[in-house]
C-alpha positions in Angstrom: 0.0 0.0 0.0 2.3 3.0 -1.3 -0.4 5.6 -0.2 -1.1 4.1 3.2 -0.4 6.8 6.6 1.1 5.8 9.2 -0.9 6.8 12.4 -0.1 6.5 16.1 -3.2 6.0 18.7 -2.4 8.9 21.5 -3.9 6.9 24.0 -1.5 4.2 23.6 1.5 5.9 23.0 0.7 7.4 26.7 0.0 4.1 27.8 3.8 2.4 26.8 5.0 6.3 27.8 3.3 5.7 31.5 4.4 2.1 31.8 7.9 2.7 31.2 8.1 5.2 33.5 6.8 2.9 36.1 9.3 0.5 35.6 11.8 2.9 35.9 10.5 3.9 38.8 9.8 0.6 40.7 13.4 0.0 39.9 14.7 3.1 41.1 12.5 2.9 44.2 13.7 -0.5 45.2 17.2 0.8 45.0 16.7 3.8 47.0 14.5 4.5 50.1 13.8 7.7 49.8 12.0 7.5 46.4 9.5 5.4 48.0 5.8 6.9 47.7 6.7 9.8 45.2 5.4 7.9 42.0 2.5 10.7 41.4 4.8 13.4 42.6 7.8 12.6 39.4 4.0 12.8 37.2 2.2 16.1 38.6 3.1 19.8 36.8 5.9 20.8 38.7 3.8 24.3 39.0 1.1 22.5 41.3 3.8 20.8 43.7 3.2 22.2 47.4 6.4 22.8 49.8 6.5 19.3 50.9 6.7 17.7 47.9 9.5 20.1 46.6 11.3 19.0 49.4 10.6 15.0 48.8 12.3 16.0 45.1 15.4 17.6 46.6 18.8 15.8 46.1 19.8 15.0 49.7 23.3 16.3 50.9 
């Protein structure tokens, strides 16, 4: 089919997008404590975080 268009599905290119980056970050958390419980944090609009979820993002010294 020489005329044929290619077309990608948004909702499933946000579904393999979302489910990679929970991979990653099962993996990450396993590896590292203080990840743990900041899944939807890494996802929200960094504009809407509040104070204590800047703070759960901050590299620790």
């Amino acid at each position: 089919m020489p005329q044929a268009q290619l077309v990608f599905d948004r909702f499933y290119v946000m579904k393999i997008i979302n489910e990679a980056v929970d991979k990653v970050h099962r993996n990450d958390a396993r590896q590292n404590e203080t990840l743990k419980k900041t899944r939807y944090i890494w996802l929200k609009n960094p504009q809407n975080l509040t104070a204590k979820q800047c703070k759960k993002l901050e590299p620790e010294k």
